[in-house]
TORVOVEX-287702 format. One record per residue (C-alpha): x, y, z; residue in three letters; residue number from 1. Coordinates in nm, 3 decimals. Layout:
# residues N
{X=X Y=Y Z=Z residu=ALA num=NUM};
...
***
This chain:
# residues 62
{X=0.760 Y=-1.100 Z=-1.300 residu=UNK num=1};
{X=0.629 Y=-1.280 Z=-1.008 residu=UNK num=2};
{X=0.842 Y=-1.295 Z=-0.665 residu=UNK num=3};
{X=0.946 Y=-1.639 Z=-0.718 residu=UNK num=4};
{X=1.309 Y=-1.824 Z=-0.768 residu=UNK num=5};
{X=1.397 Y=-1.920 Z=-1.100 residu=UNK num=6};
{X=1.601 Y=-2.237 Z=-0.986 residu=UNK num=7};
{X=1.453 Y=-2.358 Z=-0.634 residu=UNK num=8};
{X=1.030 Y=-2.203 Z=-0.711 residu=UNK num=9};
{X=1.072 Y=-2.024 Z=-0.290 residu=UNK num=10};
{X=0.783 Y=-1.768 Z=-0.359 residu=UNK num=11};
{X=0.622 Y=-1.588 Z=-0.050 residu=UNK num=12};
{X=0.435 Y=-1.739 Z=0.223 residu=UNK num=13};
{X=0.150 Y=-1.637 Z=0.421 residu=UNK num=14};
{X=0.146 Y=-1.560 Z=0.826 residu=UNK num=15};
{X=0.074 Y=-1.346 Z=1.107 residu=UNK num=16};
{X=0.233 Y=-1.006 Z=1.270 residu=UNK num=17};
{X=0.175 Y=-1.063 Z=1.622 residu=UNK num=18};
{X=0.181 Y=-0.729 Z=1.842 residu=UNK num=19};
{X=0.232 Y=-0.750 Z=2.212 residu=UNK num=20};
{X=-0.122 Y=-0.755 Z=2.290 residu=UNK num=21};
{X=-0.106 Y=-1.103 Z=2.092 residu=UNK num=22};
{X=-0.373 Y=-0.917 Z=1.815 residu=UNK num=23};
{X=-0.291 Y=-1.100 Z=1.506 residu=UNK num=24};
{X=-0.337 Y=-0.939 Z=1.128 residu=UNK num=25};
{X=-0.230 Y=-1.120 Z=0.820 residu=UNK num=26};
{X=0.141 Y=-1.047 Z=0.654 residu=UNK num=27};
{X=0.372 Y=-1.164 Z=0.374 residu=UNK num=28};
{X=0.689 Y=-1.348 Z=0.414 residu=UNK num=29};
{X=0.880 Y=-1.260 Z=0.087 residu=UNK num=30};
{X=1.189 Y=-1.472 Z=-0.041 residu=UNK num=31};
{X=1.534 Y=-1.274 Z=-0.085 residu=UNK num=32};
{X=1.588 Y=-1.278 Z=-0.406 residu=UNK num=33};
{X=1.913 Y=-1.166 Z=-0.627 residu=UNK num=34};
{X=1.904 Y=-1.073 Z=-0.977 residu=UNK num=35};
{X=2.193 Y=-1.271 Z=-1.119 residu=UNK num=36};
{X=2.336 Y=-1.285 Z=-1.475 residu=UNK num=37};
{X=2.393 Y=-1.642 Z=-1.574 residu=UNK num=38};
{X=2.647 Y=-1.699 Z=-1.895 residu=UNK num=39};
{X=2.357 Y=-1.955 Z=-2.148 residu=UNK num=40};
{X=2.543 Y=-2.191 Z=-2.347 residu=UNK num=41};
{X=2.545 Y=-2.021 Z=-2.674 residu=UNK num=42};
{X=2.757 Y=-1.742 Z=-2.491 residu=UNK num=43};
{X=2.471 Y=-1.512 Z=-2.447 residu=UNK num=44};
{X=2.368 Y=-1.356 Z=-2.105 residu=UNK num=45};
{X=2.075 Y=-1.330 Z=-1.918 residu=UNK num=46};
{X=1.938 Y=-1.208 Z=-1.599 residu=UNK num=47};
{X=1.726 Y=-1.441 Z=-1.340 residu=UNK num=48};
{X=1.595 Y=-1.377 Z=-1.018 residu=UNK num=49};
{X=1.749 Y=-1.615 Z=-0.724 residu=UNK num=50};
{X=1.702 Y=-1.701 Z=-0.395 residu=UNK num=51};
{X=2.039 Y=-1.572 Z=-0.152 residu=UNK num=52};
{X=2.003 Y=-1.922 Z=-0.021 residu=UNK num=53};
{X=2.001 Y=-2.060 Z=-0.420 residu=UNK num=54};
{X=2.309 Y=-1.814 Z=-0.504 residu=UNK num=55};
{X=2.486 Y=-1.939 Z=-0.181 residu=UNK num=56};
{X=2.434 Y=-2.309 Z=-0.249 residu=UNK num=57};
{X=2.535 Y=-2.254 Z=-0.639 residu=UNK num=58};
{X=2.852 Y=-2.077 Z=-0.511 residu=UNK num=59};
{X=2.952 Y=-2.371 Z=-0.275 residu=UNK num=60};
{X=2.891 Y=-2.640 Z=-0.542 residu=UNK num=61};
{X=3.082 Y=-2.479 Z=-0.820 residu=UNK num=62};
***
């Protein structure tokens, strides 16, 4: 499974570590993700991965 949000699609970004001597090599900004379970509506259960910033949203709307 790829390292991607199952509700908002925040997968990881490209950029730069920057040491003090301003040399620059390439790096990965992953998201945070959460593995959830979410209640379907035929009563079964099943597990997505979430963004913290998704799970934090979905908490203050519900």
């Amino acid at each position: 499974m790829a390292r991607k949000c199952a509700i908002s699609g925040k997968g990881p970004m490209a950029g730069n570590n920057v040491s003090h001597a301003k040399n620059r090599t390439k790096r990965r900004f992953l998201p945070n993700l959460r593995t959830i379970r979410i209640t379907l509506e035929d009563g079964t259960t099943r597990k997505i991965k979430i963004s913290a910033s998704e799970l934090r949203t979905m908490k203050k709307n519900s």
